[in-house]
GUBAVEX-997760 format. One line per field, with one value per residue: residue number from 1; residue in one letter; x, y, z of N, C-alpha, C, O in turn. Coordinates in Angstrom, 1 decimal, always signed. Layout:
num <- c(NUM|...)
residuo <- c(A|...)
n.xx <- c(X|...)
n.yy <- c(Y|...)
n.zz <- c(Z|...)
ca.xx <- c(X|...)
ca.yy <- c(Y|...)
ca.zz <- c(Z|...)
c.xx <- c(X|...)
c.yy <- c(Y|...)
c.zz <- c(Z|...)
o.xx <- c(X|...)
o.yy <- c(Y|...)
o.zz <- c(Z|...)
//
This chain:
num <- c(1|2|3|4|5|6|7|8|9|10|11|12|13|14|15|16|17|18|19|20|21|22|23|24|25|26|27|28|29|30|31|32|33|34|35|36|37|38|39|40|41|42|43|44|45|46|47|48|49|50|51|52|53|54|55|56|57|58|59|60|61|62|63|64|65|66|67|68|69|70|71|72|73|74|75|76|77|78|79|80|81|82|83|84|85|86|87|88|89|90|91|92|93|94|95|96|97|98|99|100|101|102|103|104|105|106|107|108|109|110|111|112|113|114|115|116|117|118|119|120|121|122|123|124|125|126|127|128|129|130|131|132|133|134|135|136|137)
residuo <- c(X|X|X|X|X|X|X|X|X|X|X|X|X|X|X|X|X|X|X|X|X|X|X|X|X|X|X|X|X|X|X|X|X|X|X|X|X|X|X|X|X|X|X|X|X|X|X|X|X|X|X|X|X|X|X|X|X|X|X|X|X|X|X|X|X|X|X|X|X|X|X|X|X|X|X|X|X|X|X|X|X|X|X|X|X|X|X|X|X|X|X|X|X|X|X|X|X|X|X|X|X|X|X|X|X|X|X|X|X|X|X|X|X|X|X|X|X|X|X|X|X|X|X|X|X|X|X|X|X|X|X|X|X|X|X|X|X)
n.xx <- c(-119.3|-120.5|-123.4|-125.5|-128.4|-131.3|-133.2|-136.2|-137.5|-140.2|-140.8|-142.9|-142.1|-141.5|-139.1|-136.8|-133.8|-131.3|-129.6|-129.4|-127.9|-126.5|-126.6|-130.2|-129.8|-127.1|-127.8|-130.0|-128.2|-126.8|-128.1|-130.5|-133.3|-134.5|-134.3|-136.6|-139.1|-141.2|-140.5|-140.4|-141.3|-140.1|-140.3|-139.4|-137.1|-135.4|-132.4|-132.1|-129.7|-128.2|-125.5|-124.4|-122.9|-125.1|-127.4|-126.8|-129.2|-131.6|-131.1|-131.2|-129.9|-130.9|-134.3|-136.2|-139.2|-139.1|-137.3|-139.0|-140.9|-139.8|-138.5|-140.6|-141.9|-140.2|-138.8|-140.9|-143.0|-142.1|-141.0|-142.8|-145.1|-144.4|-142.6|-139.9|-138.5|-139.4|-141.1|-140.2|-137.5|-134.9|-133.9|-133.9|-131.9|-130.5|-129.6|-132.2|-130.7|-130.1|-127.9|-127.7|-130.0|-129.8|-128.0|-128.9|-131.1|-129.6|-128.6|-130.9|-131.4|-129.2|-129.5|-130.6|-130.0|-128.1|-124.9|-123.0|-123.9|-122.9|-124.3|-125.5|-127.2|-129.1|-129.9|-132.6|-133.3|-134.2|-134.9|-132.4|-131.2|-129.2|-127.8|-125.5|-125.0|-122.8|-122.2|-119.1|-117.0)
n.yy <- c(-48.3|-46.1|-45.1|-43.5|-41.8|-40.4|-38.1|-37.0|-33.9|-31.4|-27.9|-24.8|-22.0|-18.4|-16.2|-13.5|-12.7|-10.6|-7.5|-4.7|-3.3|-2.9|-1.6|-0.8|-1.9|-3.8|-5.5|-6.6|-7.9|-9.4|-11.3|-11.5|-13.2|-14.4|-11.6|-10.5|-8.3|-8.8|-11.1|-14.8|-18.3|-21.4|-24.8|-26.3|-28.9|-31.0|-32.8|-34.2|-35.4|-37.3|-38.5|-40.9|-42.9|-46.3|-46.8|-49.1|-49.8|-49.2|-49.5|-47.7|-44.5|-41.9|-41.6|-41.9|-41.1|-39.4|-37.6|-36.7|-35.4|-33.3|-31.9|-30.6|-29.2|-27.0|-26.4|-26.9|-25.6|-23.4|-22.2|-23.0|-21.8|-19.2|-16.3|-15.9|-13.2|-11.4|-12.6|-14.1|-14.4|-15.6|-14.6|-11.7|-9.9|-11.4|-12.5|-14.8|-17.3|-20.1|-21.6|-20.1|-20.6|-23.1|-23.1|-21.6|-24.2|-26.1|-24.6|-24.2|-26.6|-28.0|-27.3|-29.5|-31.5|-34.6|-33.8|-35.2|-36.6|-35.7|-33.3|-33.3|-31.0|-31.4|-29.1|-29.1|-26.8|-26.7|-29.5|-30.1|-28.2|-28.2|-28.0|-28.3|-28.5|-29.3|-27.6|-27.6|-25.9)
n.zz <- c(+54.2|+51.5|+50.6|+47.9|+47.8|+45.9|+45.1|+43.4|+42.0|+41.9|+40.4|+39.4|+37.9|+37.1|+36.4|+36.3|+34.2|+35.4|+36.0|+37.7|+38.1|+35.6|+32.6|+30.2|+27.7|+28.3|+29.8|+27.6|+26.1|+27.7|+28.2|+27.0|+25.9|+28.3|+29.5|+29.3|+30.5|+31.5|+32.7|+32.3|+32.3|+33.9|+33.9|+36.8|+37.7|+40.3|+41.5|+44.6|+46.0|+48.2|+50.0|+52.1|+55.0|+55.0|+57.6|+60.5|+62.0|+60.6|+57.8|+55.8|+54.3|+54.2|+55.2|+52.7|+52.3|+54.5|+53.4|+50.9|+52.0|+53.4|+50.8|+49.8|+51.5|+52.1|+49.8|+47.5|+48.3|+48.9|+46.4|+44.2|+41.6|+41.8|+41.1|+40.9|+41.4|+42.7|+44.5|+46.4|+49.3|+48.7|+46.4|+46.3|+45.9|+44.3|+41.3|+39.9|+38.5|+37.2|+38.3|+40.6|+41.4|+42.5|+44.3|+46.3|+47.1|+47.9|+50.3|+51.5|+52.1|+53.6|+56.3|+57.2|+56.9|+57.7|+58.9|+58.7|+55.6|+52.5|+50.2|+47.3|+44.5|+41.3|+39.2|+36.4|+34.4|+32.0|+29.7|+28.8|+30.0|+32.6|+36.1|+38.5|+42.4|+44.4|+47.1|+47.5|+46.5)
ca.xx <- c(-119.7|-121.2|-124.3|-126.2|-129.8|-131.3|-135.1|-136.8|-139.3|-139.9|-141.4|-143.1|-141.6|-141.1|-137.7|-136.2|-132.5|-131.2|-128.5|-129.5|-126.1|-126.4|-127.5|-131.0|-128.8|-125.8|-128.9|-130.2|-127.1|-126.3|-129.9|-131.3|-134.9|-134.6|-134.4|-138.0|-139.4|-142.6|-140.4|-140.5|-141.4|-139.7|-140.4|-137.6|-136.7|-134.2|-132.5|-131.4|-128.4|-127.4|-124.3|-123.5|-122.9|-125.5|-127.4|-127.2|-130.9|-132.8|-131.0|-131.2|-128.6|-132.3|-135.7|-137.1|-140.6|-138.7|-136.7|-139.8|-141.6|-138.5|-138.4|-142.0|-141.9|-138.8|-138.5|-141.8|-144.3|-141.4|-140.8|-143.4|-145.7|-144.1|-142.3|-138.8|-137.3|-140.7|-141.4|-139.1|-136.7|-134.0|-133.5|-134.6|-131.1|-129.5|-130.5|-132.3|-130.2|-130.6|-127.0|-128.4|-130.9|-129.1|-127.2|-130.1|-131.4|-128.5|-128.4|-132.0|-131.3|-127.9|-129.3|-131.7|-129.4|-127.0|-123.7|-122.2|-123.7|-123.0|-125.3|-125.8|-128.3|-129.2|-131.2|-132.8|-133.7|-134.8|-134.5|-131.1|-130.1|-128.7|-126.8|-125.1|-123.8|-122.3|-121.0|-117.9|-116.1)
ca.yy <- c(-48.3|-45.2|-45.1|-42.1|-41.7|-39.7|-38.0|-36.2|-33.4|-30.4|-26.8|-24.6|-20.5|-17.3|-15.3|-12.2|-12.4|-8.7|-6.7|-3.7|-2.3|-2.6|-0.4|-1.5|-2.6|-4.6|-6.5|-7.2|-8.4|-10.4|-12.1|-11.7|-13.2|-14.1|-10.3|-10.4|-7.2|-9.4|-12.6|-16.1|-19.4|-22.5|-26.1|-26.8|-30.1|-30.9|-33.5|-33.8|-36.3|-37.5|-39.9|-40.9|-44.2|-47.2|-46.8|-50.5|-50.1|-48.6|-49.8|-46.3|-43.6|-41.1|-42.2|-41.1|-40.5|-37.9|-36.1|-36.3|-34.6|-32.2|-31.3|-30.3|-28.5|-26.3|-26.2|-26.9|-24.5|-22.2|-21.5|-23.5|-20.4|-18.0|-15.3|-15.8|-12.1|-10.6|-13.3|-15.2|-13.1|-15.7|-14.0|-10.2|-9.4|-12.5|-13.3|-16.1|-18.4|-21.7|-21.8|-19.4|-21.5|-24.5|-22.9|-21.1|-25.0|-26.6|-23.6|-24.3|-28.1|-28.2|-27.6|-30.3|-32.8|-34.7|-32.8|-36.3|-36.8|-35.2|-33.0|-32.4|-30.6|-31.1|-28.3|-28.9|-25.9|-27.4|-30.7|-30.2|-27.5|-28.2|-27.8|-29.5|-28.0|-29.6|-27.1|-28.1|-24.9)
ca.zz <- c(+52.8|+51.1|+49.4|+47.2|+47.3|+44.8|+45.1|+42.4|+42.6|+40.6|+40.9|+38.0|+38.4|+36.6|+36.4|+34.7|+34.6|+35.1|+36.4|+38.5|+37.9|+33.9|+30.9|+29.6|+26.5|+28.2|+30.0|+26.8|+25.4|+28.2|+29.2|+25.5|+25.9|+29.5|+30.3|+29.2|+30.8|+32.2|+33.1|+31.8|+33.2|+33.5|+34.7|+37.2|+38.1|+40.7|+42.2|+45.5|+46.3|+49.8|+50.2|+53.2|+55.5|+56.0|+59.1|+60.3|+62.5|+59.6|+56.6|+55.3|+54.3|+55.0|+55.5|+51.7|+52.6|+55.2|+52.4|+50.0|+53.1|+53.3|+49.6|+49.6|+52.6|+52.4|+48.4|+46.4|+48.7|+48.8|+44.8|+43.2|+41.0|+42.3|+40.5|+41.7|+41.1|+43.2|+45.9|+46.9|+49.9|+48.0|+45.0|+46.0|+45.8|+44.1|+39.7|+40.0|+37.1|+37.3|+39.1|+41.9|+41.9|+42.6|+45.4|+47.3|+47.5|+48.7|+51.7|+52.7|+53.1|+54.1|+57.3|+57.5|+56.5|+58.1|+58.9|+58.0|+54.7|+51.6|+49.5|+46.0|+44.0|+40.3|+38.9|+35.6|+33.9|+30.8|+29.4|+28.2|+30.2|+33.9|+36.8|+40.0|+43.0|+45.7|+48.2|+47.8|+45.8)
c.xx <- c(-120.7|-121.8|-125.4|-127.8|-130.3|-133.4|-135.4|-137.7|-139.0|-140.8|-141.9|-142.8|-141.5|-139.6|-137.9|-134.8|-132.1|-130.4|-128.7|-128.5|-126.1|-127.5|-129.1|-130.7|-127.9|-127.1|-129.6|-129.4|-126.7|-127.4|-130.5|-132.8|-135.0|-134.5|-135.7|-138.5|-140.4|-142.3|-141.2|-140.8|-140.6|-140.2|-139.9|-137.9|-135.5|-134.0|-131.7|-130.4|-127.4|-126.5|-123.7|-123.2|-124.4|-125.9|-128.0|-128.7|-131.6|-132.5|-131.2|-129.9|-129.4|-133.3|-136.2|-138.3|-140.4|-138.4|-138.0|-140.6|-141.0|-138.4|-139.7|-142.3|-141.5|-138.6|-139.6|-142.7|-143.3|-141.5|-141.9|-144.8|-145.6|-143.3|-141.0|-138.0|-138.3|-141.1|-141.0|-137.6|-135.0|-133.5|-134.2|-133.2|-129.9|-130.0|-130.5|-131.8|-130.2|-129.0|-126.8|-129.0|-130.7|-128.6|-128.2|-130.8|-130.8|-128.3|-129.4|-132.0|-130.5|-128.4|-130.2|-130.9|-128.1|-126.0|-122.3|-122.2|-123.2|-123.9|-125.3|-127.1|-128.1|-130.3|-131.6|-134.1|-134.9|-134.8|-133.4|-130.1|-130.2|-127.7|-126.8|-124.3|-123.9|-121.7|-119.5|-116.7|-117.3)
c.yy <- c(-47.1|-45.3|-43.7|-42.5|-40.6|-39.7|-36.9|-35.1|-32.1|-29.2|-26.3|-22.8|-19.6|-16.5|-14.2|-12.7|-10.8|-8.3|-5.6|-2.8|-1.9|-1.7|-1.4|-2.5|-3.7|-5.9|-7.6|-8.2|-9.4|-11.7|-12.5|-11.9|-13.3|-12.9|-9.7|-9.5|-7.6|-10.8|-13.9|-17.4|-20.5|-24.1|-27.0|-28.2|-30.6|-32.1|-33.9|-35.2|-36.1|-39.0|-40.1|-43.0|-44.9|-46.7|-48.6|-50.7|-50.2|-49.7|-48.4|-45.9|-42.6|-41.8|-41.1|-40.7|-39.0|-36.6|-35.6|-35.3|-33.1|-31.3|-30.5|-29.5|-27.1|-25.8|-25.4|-25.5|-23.5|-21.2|-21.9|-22.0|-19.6|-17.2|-15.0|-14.5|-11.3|-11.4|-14.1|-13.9|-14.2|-15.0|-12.3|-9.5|-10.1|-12.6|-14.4|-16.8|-20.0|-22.2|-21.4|-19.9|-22.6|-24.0|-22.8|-22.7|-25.7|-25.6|-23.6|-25.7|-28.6|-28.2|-28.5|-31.9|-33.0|-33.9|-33.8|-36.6|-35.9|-34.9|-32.5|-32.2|-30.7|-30.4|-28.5|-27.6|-25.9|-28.6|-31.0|-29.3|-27.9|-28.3|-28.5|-28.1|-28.2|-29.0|-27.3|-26.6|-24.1)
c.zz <- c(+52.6|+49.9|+49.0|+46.8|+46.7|+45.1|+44.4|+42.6|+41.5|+41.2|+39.7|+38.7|+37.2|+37.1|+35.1|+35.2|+34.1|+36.3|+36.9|+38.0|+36.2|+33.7|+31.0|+28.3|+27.0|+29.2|+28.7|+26.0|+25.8|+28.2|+27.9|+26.1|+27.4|+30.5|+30.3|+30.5|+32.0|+32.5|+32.1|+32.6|+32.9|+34.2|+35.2|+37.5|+39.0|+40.8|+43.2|+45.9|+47.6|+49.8|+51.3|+53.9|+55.9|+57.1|+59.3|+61.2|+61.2|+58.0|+55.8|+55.1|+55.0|+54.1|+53.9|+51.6|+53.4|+54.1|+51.4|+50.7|+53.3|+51.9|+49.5|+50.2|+52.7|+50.8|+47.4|+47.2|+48.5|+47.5|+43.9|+43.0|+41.5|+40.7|+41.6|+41.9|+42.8|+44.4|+46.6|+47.8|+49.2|+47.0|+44.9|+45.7|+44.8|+42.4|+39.6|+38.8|+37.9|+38.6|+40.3|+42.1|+42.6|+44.4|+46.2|+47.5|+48.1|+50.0|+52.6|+52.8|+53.8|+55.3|+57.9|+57.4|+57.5|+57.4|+57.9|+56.1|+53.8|+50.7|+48.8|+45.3|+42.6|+39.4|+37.0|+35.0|+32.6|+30.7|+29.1|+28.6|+31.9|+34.8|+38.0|+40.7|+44.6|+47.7|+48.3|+47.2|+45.9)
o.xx <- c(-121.6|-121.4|-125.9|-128.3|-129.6|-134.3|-134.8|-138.8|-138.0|-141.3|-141.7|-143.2|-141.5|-139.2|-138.4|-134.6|-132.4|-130.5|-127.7|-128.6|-125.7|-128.5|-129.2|-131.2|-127.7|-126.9|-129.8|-129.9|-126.3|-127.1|-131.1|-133.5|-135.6|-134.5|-136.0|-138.4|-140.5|-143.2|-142.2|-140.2|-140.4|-140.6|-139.7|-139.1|-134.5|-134.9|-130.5|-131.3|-126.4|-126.9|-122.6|-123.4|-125.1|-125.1|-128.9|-129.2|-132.2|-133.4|-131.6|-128.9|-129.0|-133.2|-136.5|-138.5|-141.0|-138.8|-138.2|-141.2|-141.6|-138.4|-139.6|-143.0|-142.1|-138.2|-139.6|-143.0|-143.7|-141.9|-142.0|-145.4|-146.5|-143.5|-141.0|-136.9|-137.7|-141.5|-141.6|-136.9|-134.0|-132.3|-134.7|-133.3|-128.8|-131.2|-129.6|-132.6|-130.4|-129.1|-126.1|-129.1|-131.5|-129.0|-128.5|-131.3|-131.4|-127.5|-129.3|-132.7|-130.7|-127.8|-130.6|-131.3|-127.3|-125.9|-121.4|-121.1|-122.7|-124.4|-125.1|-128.0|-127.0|-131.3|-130.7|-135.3|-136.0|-134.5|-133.1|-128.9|-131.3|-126.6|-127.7|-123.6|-124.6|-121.3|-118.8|-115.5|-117.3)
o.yy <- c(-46.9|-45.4|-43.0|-43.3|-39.5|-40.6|-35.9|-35.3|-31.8|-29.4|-27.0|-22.5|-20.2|-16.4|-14.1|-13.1|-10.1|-8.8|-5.0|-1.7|-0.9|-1.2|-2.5|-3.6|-4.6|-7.1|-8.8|-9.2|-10.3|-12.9|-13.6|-11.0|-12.3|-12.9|-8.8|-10.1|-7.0|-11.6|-13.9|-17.5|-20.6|-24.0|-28.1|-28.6|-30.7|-32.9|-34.1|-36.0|-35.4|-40.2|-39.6|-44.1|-44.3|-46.1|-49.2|-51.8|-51.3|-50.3|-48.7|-46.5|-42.2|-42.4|-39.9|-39.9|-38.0|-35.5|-34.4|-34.4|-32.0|-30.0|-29.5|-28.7|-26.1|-24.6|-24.3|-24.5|-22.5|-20.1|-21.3|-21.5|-18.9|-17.5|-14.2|-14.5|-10.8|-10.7|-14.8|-13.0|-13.5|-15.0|-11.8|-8.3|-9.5|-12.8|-15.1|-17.0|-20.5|-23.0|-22.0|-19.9|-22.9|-24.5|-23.8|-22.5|-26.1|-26.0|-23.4|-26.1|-29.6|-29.1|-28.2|-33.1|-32.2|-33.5|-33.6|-36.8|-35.0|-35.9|-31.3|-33.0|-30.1|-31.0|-28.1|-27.5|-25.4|-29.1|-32.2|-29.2|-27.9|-28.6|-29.1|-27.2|-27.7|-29.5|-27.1|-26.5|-23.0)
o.zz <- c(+53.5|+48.8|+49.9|+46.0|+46.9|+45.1|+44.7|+43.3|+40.8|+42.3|+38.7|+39.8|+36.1|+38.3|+34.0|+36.4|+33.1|+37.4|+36.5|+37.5|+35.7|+34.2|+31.6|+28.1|+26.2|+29.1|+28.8|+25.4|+25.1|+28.3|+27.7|+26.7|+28.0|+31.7|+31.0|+31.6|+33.1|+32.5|+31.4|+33.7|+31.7|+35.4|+34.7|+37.5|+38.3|+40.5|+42.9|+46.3|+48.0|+49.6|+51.5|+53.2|+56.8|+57.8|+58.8|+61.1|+60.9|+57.4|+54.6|+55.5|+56.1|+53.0|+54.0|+50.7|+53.2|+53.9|+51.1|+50.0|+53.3|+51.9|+48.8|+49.6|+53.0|+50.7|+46.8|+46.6|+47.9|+47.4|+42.8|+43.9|+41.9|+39.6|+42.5|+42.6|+43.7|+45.3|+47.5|+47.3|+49.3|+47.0|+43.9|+45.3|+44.4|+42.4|+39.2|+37.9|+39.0|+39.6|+41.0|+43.4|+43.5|+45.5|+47.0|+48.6|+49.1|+50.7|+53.8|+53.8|+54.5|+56.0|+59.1|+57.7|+57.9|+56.2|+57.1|+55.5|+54.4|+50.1|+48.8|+45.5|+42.2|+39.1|+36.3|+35.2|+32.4|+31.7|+29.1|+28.2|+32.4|+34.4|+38.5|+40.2|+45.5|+48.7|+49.3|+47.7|+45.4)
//
């Protein structure tokens, strides 16, 4: 039997989204305010989603005090007030969007987590704006 545990945690960041390769213009057009010159903040919120089998010792799928230990560790000291375009070696080459975002988190836990379970990430950007991404595609 497979069951999905679900742990919450959040970060607070700056981004520019911006294109290297673009005009100052086709930046603008694409990015609009988030091309903001001097970056913008947001107040991420993720949430990280492990599905795997019952362990019949523990009664676990994972030990949630571990992952909240894990998220904090690996995630929150990582991005939290940072200035994701400028200090973070994830996104020195990558535009941090919220769907880059998503990934680059799922790549630094994937290897922390069972090989067995399954891991998804849901990044909320806003209150109304967010994203999932599984590894799967």
């Amino acid at each position: 039997m497979k069951v999905t545990v679900n742990r919450k945690a959040h970060f607070n960041a700056a981004h520019r989204l911006h294109n290297n390769n673009w005009s100052v213009e086709k930046n603008r057009s694409v990015f609009g305010k988030c091309n903001n010159e001097h970056f913008h903040g947001h107040n991420y919120e993720f949430i990280v989603s492990v599905t795997g089998e019952i362990d019949p010792h523990t009664g676990y799928v994972v030990d949630m005090k571990w992952l909240a230990e894990l998220l904090e560790a690996e995630i929150c000291e990582r991005f939290d007030h940072k200035n994701l375009n400028l200090q973070t070696i994830e996104f020195e080459e990558v535009n941090p969007t919220a769907e880059n975002i998503a990934v680059a988190i799922w790549h630094i836990l994937r290897v922390h987590i069972n090989k067995n379970h399954r891991l998804k990430i849901t990044l909320f950007e806003t209150p109304r704006n967010f994203v999932e991404f599984d590894g799967e595609h």
